[in-house]
C-alpha positions as a LaTeX table, in Angstrom:
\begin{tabular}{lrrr}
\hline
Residue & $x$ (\AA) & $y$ (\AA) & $z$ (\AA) \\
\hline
Unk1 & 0.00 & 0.00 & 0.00 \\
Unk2 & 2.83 & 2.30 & 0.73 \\
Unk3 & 4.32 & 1.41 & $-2.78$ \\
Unk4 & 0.97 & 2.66 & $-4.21$ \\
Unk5 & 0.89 & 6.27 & $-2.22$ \\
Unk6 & 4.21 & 6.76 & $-3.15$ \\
Unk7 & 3.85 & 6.35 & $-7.05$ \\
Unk8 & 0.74 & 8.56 & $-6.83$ \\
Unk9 & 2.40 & 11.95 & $-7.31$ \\
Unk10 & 4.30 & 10.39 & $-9.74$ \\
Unk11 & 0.99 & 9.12 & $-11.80$ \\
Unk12 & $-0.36$ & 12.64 & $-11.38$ \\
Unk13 & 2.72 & 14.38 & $-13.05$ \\
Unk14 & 2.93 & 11.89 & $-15.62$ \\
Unk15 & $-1.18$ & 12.49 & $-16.50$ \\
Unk16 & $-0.58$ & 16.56 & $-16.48$ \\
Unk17 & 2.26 & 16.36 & $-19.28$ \\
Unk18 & 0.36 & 13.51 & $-20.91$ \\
Unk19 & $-2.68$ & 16.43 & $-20.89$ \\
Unk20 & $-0.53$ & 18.97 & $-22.22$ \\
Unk21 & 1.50 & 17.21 & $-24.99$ \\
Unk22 & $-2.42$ & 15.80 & $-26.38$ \\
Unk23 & $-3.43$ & 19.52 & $-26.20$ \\
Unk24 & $-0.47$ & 20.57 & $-28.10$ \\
Unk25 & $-0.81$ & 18.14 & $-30.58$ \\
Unk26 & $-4.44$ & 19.34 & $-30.77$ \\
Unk27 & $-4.00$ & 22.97 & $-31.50$ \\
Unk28 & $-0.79$ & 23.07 & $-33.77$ \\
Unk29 & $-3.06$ & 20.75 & $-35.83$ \\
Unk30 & $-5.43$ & 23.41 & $-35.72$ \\
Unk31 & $-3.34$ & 25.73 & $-37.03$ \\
Unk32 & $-1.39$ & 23.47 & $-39.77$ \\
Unk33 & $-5.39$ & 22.24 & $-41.04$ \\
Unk34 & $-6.48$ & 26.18 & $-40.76$ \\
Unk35 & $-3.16$ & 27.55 & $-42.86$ \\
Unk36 & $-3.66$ & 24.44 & $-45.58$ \\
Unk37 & $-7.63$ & 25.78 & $-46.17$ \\
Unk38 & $-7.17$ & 29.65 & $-44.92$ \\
Unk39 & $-9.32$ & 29.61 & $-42.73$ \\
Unk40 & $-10.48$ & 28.88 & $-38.51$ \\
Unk41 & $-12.46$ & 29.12 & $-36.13$ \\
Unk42 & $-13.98$ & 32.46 & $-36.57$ \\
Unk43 & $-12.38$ & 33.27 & $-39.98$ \\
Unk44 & $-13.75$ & 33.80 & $-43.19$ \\
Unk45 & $-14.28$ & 31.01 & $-46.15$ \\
Unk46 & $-12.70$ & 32.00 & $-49.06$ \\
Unk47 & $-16.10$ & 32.15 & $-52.13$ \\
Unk48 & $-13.17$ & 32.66 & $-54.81$ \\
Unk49 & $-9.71$ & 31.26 & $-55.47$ \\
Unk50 & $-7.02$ & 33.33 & $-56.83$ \\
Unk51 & $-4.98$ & 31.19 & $-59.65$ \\
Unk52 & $-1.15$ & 30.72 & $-58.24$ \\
Unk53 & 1.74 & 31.16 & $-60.29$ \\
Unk54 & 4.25 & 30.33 & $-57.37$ \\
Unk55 & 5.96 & 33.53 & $-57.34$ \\
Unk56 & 5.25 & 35.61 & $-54.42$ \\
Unk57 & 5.33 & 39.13 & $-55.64$ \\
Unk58 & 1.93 & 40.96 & $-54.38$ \\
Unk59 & 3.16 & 43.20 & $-51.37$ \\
Unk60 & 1.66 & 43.34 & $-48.20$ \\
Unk61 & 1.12 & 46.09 & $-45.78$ \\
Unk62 & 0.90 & 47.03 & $-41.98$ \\
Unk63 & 2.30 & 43.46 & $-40.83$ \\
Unk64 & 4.53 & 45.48 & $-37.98$ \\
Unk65 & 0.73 & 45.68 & $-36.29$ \\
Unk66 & 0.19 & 42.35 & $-36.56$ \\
Unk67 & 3.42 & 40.74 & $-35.15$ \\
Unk68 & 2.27 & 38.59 & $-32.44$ \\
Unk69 & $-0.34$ & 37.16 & $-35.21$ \\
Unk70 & 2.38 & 36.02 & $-37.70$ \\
Unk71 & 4.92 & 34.99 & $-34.28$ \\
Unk72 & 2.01 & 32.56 & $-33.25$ \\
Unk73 & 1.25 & 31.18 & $-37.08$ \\
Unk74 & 4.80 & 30.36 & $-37.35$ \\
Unk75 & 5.53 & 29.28 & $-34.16$ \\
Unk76 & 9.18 & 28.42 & $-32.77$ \\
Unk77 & 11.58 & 28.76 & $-35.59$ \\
Unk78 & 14.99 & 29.07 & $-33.23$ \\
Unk79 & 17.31 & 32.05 & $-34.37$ \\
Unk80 & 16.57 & 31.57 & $-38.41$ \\
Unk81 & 14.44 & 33.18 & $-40.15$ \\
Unk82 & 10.70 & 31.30 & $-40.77$ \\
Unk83 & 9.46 & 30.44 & $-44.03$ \\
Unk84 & 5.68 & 29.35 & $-44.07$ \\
Unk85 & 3.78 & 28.45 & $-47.34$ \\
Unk86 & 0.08 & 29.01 & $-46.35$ \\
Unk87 & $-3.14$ & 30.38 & $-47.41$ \\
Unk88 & $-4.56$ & 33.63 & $-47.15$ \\
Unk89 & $-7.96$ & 35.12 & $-47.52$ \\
Unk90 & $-8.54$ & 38.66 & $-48.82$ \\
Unk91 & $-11.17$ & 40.08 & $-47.15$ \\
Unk92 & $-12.77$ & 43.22 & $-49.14$ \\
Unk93 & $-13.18$ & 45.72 & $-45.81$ \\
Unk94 & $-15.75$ & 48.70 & $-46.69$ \\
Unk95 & $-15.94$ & 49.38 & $-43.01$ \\
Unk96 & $-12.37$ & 50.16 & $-42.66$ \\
Unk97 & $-12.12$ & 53.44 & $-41.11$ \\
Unk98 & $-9.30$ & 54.92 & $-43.17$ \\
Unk99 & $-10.14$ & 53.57 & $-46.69$ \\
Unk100 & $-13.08$ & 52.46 & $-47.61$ \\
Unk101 & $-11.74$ & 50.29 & $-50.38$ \\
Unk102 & $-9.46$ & 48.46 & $-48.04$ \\
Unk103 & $-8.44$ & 44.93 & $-48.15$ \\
Unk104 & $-8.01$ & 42.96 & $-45.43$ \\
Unk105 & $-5.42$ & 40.13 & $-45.74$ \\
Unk106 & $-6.04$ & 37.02 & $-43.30$ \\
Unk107 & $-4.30$ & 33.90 & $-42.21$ \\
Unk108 & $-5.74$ & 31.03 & $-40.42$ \\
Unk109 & $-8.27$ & 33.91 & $-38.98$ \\
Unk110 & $-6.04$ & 36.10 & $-38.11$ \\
Unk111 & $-5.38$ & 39.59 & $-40.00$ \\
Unk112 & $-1.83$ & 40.00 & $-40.85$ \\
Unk113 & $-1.96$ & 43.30 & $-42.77$ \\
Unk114 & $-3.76$ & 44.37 & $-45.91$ \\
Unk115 & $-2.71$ & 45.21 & $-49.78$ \\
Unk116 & $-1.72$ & 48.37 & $-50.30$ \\
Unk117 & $-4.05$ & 51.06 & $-51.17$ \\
Unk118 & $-3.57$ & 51.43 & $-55.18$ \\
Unk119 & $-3.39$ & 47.25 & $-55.08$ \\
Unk120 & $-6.63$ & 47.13 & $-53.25$ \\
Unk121 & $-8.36$ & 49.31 & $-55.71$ \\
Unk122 & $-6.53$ & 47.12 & $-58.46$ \\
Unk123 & $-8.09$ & 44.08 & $-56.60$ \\
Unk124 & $-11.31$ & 44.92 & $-56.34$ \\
Unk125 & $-11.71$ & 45.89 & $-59.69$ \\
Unk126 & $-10.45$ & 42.38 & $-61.00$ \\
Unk127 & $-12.73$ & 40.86 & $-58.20$ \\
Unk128 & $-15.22$ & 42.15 & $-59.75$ \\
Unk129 & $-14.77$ & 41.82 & $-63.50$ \\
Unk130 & $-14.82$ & 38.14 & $-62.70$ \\
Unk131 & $-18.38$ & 38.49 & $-61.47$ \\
Unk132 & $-17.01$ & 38.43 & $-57.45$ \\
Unk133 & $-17.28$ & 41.94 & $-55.79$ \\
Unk134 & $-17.08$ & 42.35 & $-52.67$ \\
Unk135 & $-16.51$ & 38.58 & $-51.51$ \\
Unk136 & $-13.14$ & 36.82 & $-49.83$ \\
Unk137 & $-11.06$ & 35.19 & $-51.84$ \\
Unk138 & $-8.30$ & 32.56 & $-51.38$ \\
Unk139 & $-4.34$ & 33.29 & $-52.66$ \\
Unk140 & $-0.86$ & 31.85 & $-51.80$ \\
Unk141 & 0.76 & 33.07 & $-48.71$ \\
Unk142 & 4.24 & 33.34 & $-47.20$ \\
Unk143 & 5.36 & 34.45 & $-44.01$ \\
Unk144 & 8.79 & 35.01 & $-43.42$ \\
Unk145 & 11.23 & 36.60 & $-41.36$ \\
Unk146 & 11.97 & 36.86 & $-37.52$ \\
Unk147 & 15.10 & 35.78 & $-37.63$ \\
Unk148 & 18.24 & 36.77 & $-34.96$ \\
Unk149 & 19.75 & 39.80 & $-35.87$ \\
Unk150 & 23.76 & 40.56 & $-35.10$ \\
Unk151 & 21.69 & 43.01 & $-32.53$ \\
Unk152 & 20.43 & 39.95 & $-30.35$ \\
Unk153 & 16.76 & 41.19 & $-31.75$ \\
Unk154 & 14.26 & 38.82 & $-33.73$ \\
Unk155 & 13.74 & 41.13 & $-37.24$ \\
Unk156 & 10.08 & 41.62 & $-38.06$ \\
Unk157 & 7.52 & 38.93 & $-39.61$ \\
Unk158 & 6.80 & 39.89 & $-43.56$ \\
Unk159 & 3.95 & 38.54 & $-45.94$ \\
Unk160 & 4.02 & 38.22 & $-49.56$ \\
Unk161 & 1.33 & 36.97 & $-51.42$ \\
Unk162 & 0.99 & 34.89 & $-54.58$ \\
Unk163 & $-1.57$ & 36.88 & $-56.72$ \\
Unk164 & $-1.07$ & 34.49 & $-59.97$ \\
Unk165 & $-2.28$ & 35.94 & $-63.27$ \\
Unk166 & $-5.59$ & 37.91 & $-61.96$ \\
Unk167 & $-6.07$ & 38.97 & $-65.75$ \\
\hline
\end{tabular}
């Protein structure tokens, strides 16, 4: 009986880091199954798909707000810089209340930045020559950066999207 009281604590530890290593598992699968679709709990489903031509030229803008966002979507990356190739969803914002042509660019849920303003307009005028205005669409994504400076400092998360031929 004494054997059995003593392995108790023991049993209890071992069931907490069993917990957390399941919950773990749990949410980074989460987050890998909402970058491979673009979207989670809470975000928005793409109605349109942007063709991808696997260069990642289209510019994003306003990332340096959204920091903590892109640090948690590419989670521990050590001192090198992160490369993530993902999904994002373009969210048409009208309610944005310094632009009303805005576009909101979204990862796994999360905003990120947006295109820049003459892009946006650009955008939503293709968006809507293809008989979509005004609805989310899909595009390639990649985050990158946060690497170690010589400083000591981790450099600043950057997104660039893959736009493909939008003709």
């Amino acid at each position: 009986m004494d054997n059995l009281m003593a392995l108790l604590p023991l049993a209890l530890v071992a069931l907490l880091f069993l917990g957390a290593w399941l919950w773990s598992r749990r949410a980074w699968r989460a987050v890998q199954r909402a970058t491979k679709t673009g979207t989670a709990r809470g975000g928005i489903a793409p109605v349109f798909d942007w063709p991808r031509s696997g260069s990642y030229a289209g510019e994003v803008v306003g990332e340096s707000h959204y920091q903590d966002h892109l640090r948690r979507l590419v989670g521990d990356h050590g001192d090198e810089a992160a490369e993530l190739e993902t999904v994002a969803v373009l969210v048409p914002d009208s309610t944005n209340a310094y632009d009303d042509k805005a576009v909101r660019v979204e990862i796994a849920g999360l905003a990120v930045g947006h295109l820049p303003k003459d892009a946006a307009r650009i955008y939503r005028k293709k968006l809507k020559a293809k008989g979509q205005k005004n609805v989310p669409a899909s595009c390639g994504a990649l985050v990158m950066g946060g690497y170690i400076g010589r400083n000591g400092s981790r450099a600043h998360y950057g997104v660039k999207l893959d736009l493909g031929t939008t003709e």
